[in-house]
FIMAR-298899 format. One line per 2 residues: their letters; for each residue x, y, z of C-alpha. Coordinates in nm, 2 decimals. Example, Ala and Ser with C-alpha at 12.3 -4.5 7.8 and 13.67 -1.06 7.14 Angstrom:
! residues 2
as	1.23:-0.45:0.78 ~ 1.37:-0.11:0.71
! end
This chain:
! residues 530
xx	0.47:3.30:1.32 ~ 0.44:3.26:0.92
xx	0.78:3.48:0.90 ~ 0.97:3.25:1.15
xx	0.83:2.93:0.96 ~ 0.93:3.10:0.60
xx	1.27:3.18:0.74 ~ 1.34:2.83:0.88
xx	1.16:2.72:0.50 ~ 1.49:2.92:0.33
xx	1.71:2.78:0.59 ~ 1.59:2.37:0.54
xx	1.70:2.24:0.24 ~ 1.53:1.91:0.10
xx	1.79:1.73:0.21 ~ 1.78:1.85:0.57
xx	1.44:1.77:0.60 ~ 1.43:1.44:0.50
xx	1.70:1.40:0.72 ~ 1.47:1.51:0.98
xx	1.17:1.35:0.89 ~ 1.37:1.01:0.89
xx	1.50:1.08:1.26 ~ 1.17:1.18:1.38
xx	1.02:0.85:1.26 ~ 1.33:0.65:1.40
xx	1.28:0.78:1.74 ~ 0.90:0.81:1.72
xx	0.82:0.43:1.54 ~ 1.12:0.30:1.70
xx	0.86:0.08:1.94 ~ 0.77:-0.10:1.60
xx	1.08:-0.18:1.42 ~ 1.06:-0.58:1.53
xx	0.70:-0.57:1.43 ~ 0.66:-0.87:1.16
xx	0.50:-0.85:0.83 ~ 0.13:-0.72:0.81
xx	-0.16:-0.80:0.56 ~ -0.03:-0.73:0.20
xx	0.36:-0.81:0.30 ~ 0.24:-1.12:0.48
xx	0.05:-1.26:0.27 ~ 0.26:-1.14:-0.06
xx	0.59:-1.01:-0.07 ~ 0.76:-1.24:0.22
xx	0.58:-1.53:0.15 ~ 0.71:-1.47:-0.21
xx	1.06:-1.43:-0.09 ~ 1.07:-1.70:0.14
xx	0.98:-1.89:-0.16 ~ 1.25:-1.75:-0.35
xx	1.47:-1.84:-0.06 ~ 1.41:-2.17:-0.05
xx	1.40:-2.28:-0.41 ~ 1.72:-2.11:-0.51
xx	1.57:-1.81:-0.70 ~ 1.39:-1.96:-0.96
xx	1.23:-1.69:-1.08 ~ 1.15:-1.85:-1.42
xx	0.95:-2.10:-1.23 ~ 0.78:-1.90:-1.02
xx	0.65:-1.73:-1.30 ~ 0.57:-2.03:-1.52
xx	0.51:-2.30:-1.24 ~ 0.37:-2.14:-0.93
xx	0.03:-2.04:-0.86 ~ -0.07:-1.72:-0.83
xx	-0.20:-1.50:-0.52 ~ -0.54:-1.51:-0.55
xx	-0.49:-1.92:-0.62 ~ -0.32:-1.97:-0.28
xx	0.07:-1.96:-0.44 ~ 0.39:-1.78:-0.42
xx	0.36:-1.55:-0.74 ~ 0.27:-1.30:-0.61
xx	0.51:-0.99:-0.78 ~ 0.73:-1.21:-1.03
xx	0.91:-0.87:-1.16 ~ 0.92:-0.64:-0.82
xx	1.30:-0.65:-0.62 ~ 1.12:-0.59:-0.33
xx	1.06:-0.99:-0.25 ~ 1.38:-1.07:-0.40
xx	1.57:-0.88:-0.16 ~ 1.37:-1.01:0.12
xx	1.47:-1.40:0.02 ~ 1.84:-1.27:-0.06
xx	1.89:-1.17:0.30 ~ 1.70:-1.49:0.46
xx	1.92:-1.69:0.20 ~ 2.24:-1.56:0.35
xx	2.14:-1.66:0.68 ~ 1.98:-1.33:0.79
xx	1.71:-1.41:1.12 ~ 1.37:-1.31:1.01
xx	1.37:-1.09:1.33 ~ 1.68:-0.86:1.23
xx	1.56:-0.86:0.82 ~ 1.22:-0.70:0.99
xx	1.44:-0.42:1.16 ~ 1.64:-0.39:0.80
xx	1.29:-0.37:0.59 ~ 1.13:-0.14:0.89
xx	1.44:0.07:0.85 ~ 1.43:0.11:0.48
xx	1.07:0.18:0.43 ~ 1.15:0.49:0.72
xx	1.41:0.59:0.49 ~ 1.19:0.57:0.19
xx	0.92:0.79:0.35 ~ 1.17:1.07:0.46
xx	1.31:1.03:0.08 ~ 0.95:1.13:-0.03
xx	0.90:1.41:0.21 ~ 1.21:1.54:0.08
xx	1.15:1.51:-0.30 ~ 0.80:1.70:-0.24
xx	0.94:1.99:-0.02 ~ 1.19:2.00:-0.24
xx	0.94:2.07:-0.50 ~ 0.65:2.26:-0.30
xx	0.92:2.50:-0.16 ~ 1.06:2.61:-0.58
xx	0.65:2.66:-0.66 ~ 0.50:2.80:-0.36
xx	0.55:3.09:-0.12 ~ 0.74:3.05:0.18
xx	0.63:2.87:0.46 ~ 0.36:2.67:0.19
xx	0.62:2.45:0.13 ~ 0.75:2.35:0.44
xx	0.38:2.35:0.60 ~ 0.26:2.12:0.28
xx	0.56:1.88:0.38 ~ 0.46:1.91:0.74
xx	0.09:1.78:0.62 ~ 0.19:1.54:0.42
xx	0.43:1.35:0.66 ~ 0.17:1.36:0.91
xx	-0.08:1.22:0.69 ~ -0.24:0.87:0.91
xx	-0.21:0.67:0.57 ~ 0.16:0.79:0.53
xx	0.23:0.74:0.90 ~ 0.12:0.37:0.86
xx	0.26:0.28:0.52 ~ 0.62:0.39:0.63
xx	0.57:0.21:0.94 ~ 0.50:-0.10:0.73
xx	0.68:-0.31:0.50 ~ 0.49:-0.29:0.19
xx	0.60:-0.21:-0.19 ~ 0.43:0.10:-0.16
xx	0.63:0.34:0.04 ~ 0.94:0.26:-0.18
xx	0.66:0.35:-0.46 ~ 0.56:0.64:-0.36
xx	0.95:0.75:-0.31 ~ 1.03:0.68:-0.68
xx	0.73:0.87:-0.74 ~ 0.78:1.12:-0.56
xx	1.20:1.17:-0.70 ~ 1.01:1.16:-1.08
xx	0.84:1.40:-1.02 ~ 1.09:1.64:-0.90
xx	1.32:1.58:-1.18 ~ 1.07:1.61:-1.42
xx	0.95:1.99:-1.27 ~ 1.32:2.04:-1.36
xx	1.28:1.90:-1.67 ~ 1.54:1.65:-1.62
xx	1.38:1.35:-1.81 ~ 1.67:1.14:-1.80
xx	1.64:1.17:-1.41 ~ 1.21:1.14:-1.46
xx	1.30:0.79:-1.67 ~ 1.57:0.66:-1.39
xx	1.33:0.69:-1.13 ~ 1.00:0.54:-1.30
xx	1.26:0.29:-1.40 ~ 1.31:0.22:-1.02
xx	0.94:0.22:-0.97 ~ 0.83:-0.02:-1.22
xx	1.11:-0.27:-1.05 ~ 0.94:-0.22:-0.71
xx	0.56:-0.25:-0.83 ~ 0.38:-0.23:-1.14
xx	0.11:0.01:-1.04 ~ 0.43:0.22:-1.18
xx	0.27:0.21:-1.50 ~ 0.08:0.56:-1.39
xx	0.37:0.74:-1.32 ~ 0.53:0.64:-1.63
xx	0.22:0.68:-1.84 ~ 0.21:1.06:-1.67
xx	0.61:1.13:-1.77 ~ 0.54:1.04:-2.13
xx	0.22:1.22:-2.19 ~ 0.40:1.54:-2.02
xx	0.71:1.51:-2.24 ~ 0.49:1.47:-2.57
xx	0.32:1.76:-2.42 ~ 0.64:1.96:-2.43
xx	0.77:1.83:-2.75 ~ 0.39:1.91:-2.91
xx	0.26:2.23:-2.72 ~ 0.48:2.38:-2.49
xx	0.27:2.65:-2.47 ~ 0.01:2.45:-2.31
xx	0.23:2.37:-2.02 ~ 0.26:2.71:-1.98
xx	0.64:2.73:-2.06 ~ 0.67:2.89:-2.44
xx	0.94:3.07:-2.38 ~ 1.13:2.85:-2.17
xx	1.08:2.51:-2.38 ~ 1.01:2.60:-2.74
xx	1.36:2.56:-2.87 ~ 1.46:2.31:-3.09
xx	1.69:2.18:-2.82 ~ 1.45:2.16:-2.58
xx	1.18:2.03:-2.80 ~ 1.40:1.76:-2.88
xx	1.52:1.68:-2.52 ~ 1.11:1.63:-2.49
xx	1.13:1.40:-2.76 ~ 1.39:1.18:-2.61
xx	1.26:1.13:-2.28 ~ 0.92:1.07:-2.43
xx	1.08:0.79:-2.65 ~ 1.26:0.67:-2.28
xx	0.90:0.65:-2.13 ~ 0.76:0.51:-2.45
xx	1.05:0.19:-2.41 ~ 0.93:0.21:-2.06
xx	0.57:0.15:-2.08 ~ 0.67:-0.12:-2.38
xx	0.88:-0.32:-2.05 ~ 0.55:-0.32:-1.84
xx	0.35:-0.44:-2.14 ~ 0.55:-0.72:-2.18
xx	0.53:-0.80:-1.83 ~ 0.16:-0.83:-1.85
xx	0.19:-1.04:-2.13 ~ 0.38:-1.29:-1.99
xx	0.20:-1.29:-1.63 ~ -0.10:-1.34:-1.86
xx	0.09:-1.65:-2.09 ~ 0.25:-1.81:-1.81
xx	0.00:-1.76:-1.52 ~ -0.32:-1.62:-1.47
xx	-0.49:-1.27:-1.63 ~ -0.45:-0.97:-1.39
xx	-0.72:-1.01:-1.12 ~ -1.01:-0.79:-1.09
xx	-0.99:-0.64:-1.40 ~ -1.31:-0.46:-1.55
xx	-1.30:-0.20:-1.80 ~ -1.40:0.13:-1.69
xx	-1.61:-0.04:-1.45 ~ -1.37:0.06:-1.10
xx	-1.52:0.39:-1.11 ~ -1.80:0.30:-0.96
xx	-1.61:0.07:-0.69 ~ -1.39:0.39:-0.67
xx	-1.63:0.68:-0.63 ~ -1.94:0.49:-0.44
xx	-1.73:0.30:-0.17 ~ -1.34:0.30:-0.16
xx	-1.26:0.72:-0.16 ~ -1.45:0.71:0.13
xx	-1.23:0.46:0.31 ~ -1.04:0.79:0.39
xx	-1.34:1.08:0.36 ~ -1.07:1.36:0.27
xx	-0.89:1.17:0.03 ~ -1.24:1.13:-0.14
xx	-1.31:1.49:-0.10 ~ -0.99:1.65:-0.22
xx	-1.03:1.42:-0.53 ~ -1.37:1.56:-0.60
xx	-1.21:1.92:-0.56 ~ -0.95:1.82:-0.80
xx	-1.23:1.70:-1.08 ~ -1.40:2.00:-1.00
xx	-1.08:2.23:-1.10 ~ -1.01:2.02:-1.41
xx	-1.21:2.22:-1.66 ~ -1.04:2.51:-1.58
xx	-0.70:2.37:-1.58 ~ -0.77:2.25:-1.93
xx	-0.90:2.61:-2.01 ~ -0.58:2.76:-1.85
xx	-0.34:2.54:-2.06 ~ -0.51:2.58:-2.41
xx	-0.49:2.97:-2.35 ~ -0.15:2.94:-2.27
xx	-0.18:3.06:-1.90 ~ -0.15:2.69:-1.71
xx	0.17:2.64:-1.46 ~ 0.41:2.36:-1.54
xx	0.38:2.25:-1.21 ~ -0.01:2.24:-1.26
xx	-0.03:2.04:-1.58 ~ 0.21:1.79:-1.42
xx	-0.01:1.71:-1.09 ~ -0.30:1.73:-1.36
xx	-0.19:1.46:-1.57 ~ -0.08:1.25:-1.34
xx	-0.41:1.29:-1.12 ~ -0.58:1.17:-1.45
xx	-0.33:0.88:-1.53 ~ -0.39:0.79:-1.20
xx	-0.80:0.77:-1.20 ~ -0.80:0.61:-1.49
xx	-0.61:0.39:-1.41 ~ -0.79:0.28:-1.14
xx	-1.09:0.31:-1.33 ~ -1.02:0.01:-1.45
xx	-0.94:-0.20:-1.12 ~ -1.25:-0.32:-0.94
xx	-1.00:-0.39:-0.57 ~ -0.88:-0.07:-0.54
xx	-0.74:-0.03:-0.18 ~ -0.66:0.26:0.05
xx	-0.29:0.21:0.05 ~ -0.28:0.26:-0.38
xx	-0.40:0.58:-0.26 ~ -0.12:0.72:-0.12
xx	0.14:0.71:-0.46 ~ -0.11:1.02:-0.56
xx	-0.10:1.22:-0.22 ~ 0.23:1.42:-0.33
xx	0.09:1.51:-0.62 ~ -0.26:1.55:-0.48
xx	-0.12:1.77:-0.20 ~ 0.04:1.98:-0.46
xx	-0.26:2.07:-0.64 ~ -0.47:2.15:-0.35
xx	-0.20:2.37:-0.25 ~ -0.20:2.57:-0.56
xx	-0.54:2.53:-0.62 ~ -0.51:2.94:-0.41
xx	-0.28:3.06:-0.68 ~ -0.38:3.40:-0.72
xx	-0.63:3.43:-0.48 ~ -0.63:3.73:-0.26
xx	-0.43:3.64:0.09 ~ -0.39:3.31:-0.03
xx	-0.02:3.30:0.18 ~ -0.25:3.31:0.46
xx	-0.55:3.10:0.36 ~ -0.31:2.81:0.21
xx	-0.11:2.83:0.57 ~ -0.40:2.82:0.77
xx	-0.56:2.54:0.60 ~ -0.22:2.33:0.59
xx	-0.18:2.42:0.96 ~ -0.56:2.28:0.99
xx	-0.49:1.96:0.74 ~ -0.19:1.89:1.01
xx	-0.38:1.95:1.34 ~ -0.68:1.70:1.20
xx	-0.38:1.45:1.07 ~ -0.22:1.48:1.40
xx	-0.54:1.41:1.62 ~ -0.63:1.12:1.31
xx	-0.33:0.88:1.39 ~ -0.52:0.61:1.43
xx	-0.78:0.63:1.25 ~ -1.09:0.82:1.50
xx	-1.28:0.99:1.25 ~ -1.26:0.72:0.96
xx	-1.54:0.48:0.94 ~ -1.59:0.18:1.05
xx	-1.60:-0.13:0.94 ~ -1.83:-0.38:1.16
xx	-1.80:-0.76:1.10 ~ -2.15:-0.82:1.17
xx	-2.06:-1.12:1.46 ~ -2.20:-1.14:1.78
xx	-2.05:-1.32:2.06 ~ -2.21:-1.37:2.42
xx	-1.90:-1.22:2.58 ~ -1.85:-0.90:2.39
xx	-2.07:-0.62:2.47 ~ -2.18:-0.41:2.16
xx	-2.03:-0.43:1.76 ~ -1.74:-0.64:1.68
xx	-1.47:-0.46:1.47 ~ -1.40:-0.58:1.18
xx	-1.07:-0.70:1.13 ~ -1.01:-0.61:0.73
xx	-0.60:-0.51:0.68 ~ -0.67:-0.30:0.35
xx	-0.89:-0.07:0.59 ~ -0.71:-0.04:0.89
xx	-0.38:0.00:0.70 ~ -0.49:0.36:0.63
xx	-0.39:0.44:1.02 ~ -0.18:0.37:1.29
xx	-0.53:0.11:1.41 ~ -0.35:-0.15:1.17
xx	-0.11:-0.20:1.52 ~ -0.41:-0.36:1.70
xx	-0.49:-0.64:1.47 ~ -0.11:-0.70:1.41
xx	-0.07:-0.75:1.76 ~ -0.43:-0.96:1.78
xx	-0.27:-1.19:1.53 ~ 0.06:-1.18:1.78
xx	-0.14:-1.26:2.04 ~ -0.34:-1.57:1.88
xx	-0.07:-1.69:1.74 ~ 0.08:-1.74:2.14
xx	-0.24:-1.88:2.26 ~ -0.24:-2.16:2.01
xx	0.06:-2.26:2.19 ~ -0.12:-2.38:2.50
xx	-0.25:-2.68:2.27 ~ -0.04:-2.99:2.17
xx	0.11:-2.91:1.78 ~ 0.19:-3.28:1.71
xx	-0.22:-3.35:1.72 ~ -0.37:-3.03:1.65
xx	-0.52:-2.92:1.33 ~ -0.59:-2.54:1.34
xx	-0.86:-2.44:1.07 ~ -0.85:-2.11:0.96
xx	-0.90:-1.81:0.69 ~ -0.62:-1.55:0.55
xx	-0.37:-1.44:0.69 ~ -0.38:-1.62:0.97
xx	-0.33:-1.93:0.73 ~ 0.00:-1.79:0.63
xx	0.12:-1.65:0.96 ~ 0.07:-1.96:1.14
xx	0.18:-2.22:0.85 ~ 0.57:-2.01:0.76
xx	0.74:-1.95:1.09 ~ 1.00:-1.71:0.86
xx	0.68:-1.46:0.89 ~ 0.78:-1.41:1.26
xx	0.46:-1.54:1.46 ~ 0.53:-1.87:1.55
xx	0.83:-2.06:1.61 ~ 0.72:-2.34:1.43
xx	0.42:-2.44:1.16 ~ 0.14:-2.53:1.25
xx	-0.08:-2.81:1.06 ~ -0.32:-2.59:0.89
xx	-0.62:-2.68:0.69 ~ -0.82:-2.44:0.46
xx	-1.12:-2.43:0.33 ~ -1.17:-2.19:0.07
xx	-0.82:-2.12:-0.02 ~ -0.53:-2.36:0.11
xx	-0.16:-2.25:0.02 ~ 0.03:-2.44:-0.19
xx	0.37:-2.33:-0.06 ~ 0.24:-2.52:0.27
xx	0.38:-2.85:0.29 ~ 0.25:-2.92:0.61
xx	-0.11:-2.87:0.56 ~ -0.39:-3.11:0.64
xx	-0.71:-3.10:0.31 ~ -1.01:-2.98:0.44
xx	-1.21:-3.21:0.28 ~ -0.98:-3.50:0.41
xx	-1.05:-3.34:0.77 ~ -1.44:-3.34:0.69
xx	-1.55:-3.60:0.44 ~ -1.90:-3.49:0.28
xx	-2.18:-3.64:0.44 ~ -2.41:-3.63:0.68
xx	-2.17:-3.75:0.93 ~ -1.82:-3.61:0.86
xx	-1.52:-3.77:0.99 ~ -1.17:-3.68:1.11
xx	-0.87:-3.77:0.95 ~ -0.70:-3.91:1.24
xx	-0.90:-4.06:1.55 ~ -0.72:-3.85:1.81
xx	-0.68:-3.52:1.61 ~ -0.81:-3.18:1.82
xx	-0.95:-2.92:1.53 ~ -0.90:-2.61:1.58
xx	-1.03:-2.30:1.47 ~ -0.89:-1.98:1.40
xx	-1.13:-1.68:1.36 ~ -1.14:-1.35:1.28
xx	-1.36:-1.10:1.09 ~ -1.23:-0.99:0.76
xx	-1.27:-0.99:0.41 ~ -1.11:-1.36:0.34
xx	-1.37:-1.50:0.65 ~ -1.62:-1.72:0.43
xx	-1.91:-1.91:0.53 ~ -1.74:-2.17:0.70
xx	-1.46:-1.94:0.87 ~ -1.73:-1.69:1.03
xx	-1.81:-1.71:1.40 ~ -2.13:-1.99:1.50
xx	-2.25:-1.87:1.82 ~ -2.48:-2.24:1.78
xx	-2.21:-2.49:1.63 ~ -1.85:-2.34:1.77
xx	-1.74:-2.39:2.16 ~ -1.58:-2.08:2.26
xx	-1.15:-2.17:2.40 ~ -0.99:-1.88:2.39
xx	-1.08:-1.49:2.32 ~ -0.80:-1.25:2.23
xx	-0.87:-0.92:2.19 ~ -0.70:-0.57:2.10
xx	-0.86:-0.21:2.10 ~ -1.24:-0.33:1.91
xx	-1.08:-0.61:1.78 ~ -1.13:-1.02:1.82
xx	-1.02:-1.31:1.74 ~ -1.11:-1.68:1.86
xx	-0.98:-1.99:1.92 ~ -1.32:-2.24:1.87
xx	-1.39:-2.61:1.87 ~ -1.71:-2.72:1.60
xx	-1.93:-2.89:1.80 ~ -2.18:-2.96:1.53
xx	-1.92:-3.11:1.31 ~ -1.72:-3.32:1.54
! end
C-alpha cells in the first residue's frame, strides 16, 4: 500500500492536488455554499463592508470616526481587503445571496491553495508517501474543514502563509516578502509570519551554518540575497507598526492585550479547545532544546529551523493576547504538521511509523468532523422543556468543527420564527450576533431589520434600534417606550449572553423554542419587567 501511495506521491504534483482538494470540497461542501456569514464574519468583516458599502468607502473615517468592535462599530479591520471586497461587490449591486456563493467559493479555493503549498513542501523534505499522507491529514483536519467552509480572514491567511513558506524553503525571499505582503493586507495576525521570514533571513545572512545549510548559503551572493529579503521583511514589519499606531491614535488600543500574560489563557484553557492541537504544541516545546542543540552544532535541517522559528514567533505572539481563539490556531497547523512529521527524522522505520501515524491522524480527523471528541462547552441554563445540559452556543468553539452548522442554522431558524410576530410593533431584545443578524438584512437572515434593542452593547451602525434604557426606564416600575409595543426576547447561550440576556426560568414566558443538534435558542416575553 505505501508503494502504491508513494508512486501516486511522484505522480501528483502540488498543483494537481490542490486542484483536487478544491474539487473535493466543491462537491463535498457544495450543500453550504448559500450558507450566510457566521460569528467572526458576521459580526466583523460584512458588517464592516456593508458599512463601506454604504458610506462610499470612507476608509479614512472609518478609521478616525467609527467605533470600534468591541464598542459596538464598524471598524472592525480598517487595513484588511477582505471587507473591502465584500462592500465592492454589494456596491455594484451584487445580491448578498450570490456574494455568499463568491466568498464560499474563494475561501474553497484558498484552502486547496494551502494544501497545495504544504504538499508541495512536505513532498521536497520527506520520503514518499509522507508528503502526500501529511497533506491528506492536514486537509482533513475538523478545524480546516470548517474554516474553508466559512468565510473568515483566516483561510485566505493561512494560504499566504502557507505560499511564504514554500518560497522561503526555496529560498526565494522575494516570493517569502510577496506573500507576507498579501497576508498582512488580509489580517494583521500576519505580523508572525513576517516576524518568522525576517528572523530566518538574518539567520542566513548571520549563521548559515546554523540553518544547517553552510555549504549551500555561505556565499557572498547568497549572504547578501539574505540581507535583502531581511531588509524586505524589516520595511514589512515597519508597515504593521504603523498600523498599530494609527488604530491606537485614531481609535482605540488593541483589545485584550497583556504582556506575556496570554500564556496562561493559552496553555491552562484555549490549547485544549482542540486537545491535539494542545498536545502536539507540547511535543513541539518538548523538541525545542534539541533543535537549538542541532543548529548551533551545525547539524539542524532548513526545513526544521524554519517550522521552529515560526512555531516560536507564533507562541509568543500569542503570549501576549489574552482572547486567543481556536481559529488563530490553524495559520500554525502547516507548519505544526511539518514538524511533527519530521520530528521521526532518523529514527529507525520511521517511513513506516510517520505513515502509520499520518494514516491514524486522518482516520481520527475523519471520524472528528464535527467535533465528537472535543469538549464541551455547557451554558449552564435550564429550561422545563429540555431534558439534560443545554449546549452552549459560543461561535469561537464550535468554529473548530463542522458543529458550527447547527448554531448557524439555529440562528436561521430564529431568525424565521420571529417572523410570526408583527415587525411594525415589535421590539426584539437581544445579545450578539443575533443583534447584528437580525438588525442588517445584507447579513442574509432576514429580509428586513428588525427594531433591536441592546443592553450591554447596542450597534451603532444600527439606525433602527430602540435604547434599552428608553425601553426600560430605571425604577422600580419600568416602563415601555410605546403603549402598544410587544418586547421581545432573543436568547441564546454564549459568550456575549450577560446578565440580563441569560435565560429566567422565573421572569421570562417561554414563545418559541428552536433547536438544532444540543443547541437552543428562545423567543421569551419578561414577565417580571412588563
Amino acid at each position: 500500500m505505501l508503494a502504491k501511495l508513494a508512486a501516486l506521491e511522484q505522480r501528483l504534483g502540488p498543483k494537481g492536488f490542490g486542484l483536487v482538494v478544491f474539487l473535493a470540497l466543491l462537491v463535498a461542501r457544495s450543500y453550504l455554499l448559500a450558507d450566510p456569514p457566521y460569528w467572526d464574519a458576521l459580526m466583523g468583516a460584512f458588517p464592516q463592508g456593508v458599512w463601506l458599502a454604504e458610506h462610499g468607502f470612507d476608509l479614512a473615517g472609518l478609521l478616525t470616526q467609527e467605533k470600534v468592535f468591541v464598542d459596538g462599530g464598524p471598524n472592525v479591520y480598517p487595513f484588511s481587503l477582505y471587507p473591502l471586497a465584500i462592500g465592492a461587490l454589494l456596491a455594484t449591486g451584487v445580491a448578498p445571496a450570490t456574494v455568499f456563493v463568491v466568498f464560499h467559493v474563494a475561501s474553497l479555493a484558498c484552502a486547496a491553495v494551502a494544501a497545495g503549498a504544504l504538499y508541495s513542501v512536505a513532498r521536497a523534505r520527506l520520503p514518499a508517501p509522507a508528503g502526500f499522507l501529511l497533506a491528506i491529514a492536514f486537509v482533513t483536519a475538523p478545524l480546516f474543514q470548517a474554516t474553508a467552509c466559512q468565510m473568515s480572514l483566516d483561510m485566505p491567511l493561512v494560504a499566504c502563509t502557507a505560499l511564504s513558506l514554500a518560497a522561503m524553503d526555496q529560498r526565494r525571499f522575494g516570493g517569502a516578502f510577496g506573500w507576507a505582503l498579501a497576508a498582512l493586507l488580509v489580517k494583521y495576525t500576519a505580523v508572525i509570519l513576517i516576524g518568522a521570514n525576517l528572523v530566518l533571513c538574518v539567520l542566513l545572512w548571520w549563521k548559515p551554518r546554523w540553518c544547517g545549510l553552510a555549504a549551500e548559503a555561505s556565499s557572498p551572493e547568497e549572504r547578501a540575497r539574505a540581507a535583502r529579503g531581511a531588509l524586505l521583511h524589516a520595511l514589512l514589519l515597519g508597515v504593521f507598526l504603523v498600523e498599530v499606531l494609527l488604530v491606537a491614535r485614531y481609535a482605540k488600543e488593541p483589545a485584550f492585550l497583556d504582556p506575556f500574560g496570554g500564556w496562561k489563557h493559552l496553555f491552562l484553557r484555549r490549547l485544549w479547545t482542540i486537545p491535539e492541537y494542545g498536545l502536539a504544541v507540547l511535543l513541539f516545546l518538548a523538541g525545542l532544546p534539541l533543535l537549538v542543540k542541532r543548529m548551533l552544532g551545525g547539524h539542524a535541517r532548513w526545513i526544521q529551523v524554519q517550522c521552529g522559528v515560526f512555531l516560536v514567533a507564533f507562541l509568543l505572539f500569542y503570549g501576549q493576547y489574552t482572547n486567543t481563539l481556536p481559529r488563530y490556531f490553524l495559520q500554525s497547523y502547516p507548519v505544526l504538521f511539518l514538524w511533527l512529521a519530521l520530528s521521526l527524522y532518523g529514527s529507525e522505520g520511521e517511513s513506516h511509523v510517520r505513515a502509520g501515524v499520518l494514516m491514524v491522524a486522518t482516520a481520527f480527523h475523519l471520524v472528528n468532523q464535527n467535533g465528537l471528541f472535543y469538549p464541551s462547552r455547557p451554558s449552564g441554563w435550564t429550561v422545563p422543556t429540555v431534558v439534560g445540559e443545554i449546549a452552549g452556543n459560543d461561535g469561537y468553539v464550535l468554529e473548530r468543527s463542522m458543529e458550527y452548522r447547527d448554531d448557524l442554522r439555529l440562528n436561521q431558524d430564529l431568525a424565521r420564527a420571529l417572523e410570526a410576530f408583527p415587525r411594525e410593533r415589535t421590539v426584539v431584545v437581544a445579545n450578539w450576533p443575533l443583534l447584528q443578524l437580525l438588525a442588517v438584512p445584507e447579513l442574509g437572515y432576514v429580509d428586513r431589520p428588525w427594531r433591536t434593542a441592546s443592553p450591554d452593547i447596542p450597534l451603532s451602525y444600527d439606525e433602527h434600534a430602540v435604547s434599552y434604557w428608553d425601553l426600560y426606564a430605571k425604577g422600580a416600575r419600568p416602563r415601555k417606550l410605546e403603549p402598544d409595543v410587544d418586547v421581545v426576547w432573543a436568547l441564546t447561550p454564549n459568550t456575549f449572553s450577560g446578565p440580563q440576556t441569560t435565560l429566567s426560568t422565573a421572569n421570562d414566558e417561554l414563545l418559541v423554542e428552536v433547536a438544532r443538534g444540543a443547541h437552543r435558542a428562545f423567543l421569551v416575553r419578561r414577565r417580571g419587567w412588563e
